[in-house]
C-alpha positions in Angstrom: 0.0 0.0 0.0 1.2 3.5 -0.9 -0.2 7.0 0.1 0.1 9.7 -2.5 0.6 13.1 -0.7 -0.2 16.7 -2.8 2.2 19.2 -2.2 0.9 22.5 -2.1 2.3 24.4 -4.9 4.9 26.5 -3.9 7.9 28.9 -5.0 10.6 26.5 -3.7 11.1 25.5 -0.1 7.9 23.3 1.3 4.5 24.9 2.8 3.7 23.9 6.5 0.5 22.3 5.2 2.3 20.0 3.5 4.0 18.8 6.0 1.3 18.3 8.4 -0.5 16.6 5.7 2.8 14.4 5.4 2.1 13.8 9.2 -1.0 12.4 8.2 0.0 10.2 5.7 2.6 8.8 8.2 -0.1 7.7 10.3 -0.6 5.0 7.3 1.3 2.2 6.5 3.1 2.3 3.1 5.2 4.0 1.2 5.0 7.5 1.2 5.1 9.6 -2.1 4.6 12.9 -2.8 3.9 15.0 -6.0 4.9 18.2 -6.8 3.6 20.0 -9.5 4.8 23.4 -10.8 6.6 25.1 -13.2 10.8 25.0 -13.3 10.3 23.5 -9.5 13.1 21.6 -9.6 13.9 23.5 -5.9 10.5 22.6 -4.4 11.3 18.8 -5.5 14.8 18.8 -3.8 13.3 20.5 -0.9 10.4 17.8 -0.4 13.0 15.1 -1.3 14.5 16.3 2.5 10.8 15.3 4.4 11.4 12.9 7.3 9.6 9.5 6.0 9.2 10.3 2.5 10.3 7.5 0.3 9.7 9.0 -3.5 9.2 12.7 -5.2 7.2 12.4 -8.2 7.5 15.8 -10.2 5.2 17.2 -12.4 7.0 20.0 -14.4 5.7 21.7 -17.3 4.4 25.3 -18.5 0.8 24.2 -17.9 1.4 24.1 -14.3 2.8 27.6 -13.9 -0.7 28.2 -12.7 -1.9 25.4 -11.5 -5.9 25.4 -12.6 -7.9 22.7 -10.3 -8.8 21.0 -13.5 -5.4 20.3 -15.3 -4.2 19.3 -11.6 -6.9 17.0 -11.3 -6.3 15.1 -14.6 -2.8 14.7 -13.5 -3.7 13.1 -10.3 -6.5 10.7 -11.8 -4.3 9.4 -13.9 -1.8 8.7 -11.3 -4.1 7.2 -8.8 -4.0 3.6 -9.8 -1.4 1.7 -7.5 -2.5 4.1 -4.5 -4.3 3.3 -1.9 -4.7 6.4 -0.5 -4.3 10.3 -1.8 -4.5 13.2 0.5 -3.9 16.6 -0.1 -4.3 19.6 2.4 -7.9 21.5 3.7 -6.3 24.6 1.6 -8.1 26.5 -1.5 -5.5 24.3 -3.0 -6.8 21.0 -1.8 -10.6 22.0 -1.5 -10.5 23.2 -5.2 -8.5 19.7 -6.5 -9.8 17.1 -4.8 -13.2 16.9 -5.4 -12.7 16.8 -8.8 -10.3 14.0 -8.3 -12.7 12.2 -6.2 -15.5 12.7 -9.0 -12.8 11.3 -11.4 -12.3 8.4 -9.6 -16.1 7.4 -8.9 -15.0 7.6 -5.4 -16.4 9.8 -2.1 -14.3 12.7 -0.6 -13.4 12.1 3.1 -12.7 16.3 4.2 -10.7 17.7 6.6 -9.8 14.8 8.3 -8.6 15.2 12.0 -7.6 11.5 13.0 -6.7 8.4 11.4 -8.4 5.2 13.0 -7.1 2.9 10.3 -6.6 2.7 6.7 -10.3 3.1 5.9 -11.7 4.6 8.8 -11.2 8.3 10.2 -12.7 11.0 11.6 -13.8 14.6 10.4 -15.4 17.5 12.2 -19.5 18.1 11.4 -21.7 20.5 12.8 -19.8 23.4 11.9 -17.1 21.5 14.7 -19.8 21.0 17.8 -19.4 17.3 16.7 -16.5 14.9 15.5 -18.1 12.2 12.7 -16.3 8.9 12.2 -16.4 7.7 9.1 -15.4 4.2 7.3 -14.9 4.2 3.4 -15.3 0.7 1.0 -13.6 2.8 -2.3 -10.5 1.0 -3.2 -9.1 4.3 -3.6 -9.3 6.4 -0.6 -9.2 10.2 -1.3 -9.0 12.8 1.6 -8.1 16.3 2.4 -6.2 17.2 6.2 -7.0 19.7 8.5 -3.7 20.6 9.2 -3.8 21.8 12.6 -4.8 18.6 13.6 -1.2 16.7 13.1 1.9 17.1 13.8 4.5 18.9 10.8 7.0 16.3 9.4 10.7 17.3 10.1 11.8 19.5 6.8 15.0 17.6 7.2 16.3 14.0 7.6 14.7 12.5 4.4 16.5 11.4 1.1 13.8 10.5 -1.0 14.0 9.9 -5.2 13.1 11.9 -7.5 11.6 11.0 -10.5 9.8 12.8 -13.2 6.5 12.2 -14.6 4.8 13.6 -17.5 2.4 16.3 -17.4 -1.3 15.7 -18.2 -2.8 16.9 -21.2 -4.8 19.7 -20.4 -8.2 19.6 -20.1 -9.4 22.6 -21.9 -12.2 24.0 -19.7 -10.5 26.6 -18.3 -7.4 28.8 -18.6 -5.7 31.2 -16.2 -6.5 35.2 -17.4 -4.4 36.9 -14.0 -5.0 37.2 -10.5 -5.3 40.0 -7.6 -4.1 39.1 -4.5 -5.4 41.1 -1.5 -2.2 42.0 0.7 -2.5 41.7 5.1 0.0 41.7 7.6 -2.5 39.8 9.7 -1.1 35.7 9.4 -2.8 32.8 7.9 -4.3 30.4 10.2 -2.6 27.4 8.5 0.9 29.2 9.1 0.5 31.1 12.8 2.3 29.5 15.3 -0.2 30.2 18.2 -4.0 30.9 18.5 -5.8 32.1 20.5 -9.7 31.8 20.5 -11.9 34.7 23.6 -15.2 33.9 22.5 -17.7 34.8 24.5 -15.1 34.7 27.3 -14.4 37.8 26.5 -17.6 39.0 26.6 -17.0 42.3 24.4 -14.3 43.7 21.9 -13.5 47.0 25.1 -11.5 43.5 26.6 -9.1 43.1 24.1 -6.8 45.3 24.8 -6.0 43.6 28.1 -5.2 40.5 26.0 -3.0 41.8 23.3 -0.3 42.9 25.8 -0.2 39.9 27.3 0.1 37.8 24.1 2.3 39.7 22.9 4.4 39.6 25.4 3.8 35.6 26.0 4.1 34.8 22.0 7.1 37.2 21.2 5.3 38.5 18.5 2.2 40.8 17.2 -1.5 40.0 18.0 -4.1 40.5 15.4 -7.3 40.9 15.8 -10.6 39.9 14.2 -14.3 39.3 15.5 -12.8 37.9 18.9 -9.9 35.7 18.0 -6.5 36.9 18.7 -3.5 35.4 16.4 0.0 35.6 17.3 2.5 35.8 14.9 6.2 35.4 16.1 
């Protein structure tokens, strides 16, 4: 049995929700793989080759993927699927946007934002908007899942020397192409990359208490607090 992990694309280096969904995958026996797919990312490939418990970097490197569109991504996976028992990708736009497509590819249901691994077919995953923890057993040969990535541990970004090996890119599926992008700009952190949060609630029973809890996590986190309908994030 081998697991087939999606990297989140990248420009070089590896993205923490990769390697919490890597923490995942090690929860499963087998192999574990992982595909990178990009553009001249020959330096995300080396960097994933370098993932504690990783056996095999399977790069997908062409033009097509300089923008990786859910669709072309998709094809590429489907047809890489048989062999694996497993493919997971992380609960990111990234994985949200590819996976179910992969899943409907496959003729096979989507287990989401998985936060445990029971066994090799069995897991559980958040419902109720997270007032109630589901677990759920799949039949489908192929078992394909995305990972709530604060609910693992990272894998080490060193102490790996996994192959690399090239595989060729999909051909494109011709329902959509990339036209350009605007990306909105905040120094506030992404939850999938803070290293501490914070959640007041209703504990804090209004925003005029905040303040009192900004110094203090700022001073416990090393680092700025930010702010936002009652959460407080620290970013060190």
């Amino acid at each position: 049995m081998s697991v087939l992990i999606i990297a989140e694309p990248t420009k070089g280096g590896v993205k923490p929700a990769t390697l919490t969904t890597v923490g995942a995958a090690a929860k499963l026996e087998g192999d574990l793989h992982v595909l990178v797919i990009g553009a001249d990312c020959a330096g995300t490939a080396e960097a994933a080759a370098r993932i504690a418990g990783v056996s095999r970097i399977l790069v997908a490197d062409a033009p097509q993927y300089q923008h990786p569109l859910a669709e072309n991504v998709a094809t590429l996976i489907g047809g890489l699927a048989t062999g694996y028992s497993h493919l997971l990708a992380p609960a990111t736009t990234f994985g949200k946007n590819v996976m179910p497509r992969v899943a409907a590819l496959l003729d096979v249901a989507q287990l989401s934002e998985i936060v445990a691994v029971d066994s090799a077919d069995t897991f559980q995953r958040p419902i109720y908007a997270g007032n109630a923890i589901a677990t759920v057993q799949s039949p489908d040969p192929i078992k394909v899942i995305t990972v709530r990535g604060t609910a693992f541990e990272a894998a080490a970004v060193e102490g790996g020397s996994a192959a690399i090996e090239p595989v060729p890119a999909a051909p494109e599926a011709g329902v959509s192409r990339f036209v350009g992008e605007e990306l909105s700009k905040s120094e506030r952190p992404e939850l999938t990359s803070a290293r501490v949060i914070v959640s007041g609630g209703r504990g804090m029973q209004s925003g005029e208490n905040l303040p009192c809890w900004t110094s203090w996590l700022i001073g416990w986190g090393g680092g700025r607090c930010f702010a936002r309908r009652g959460r407080c994030r620290v970013r060190a």
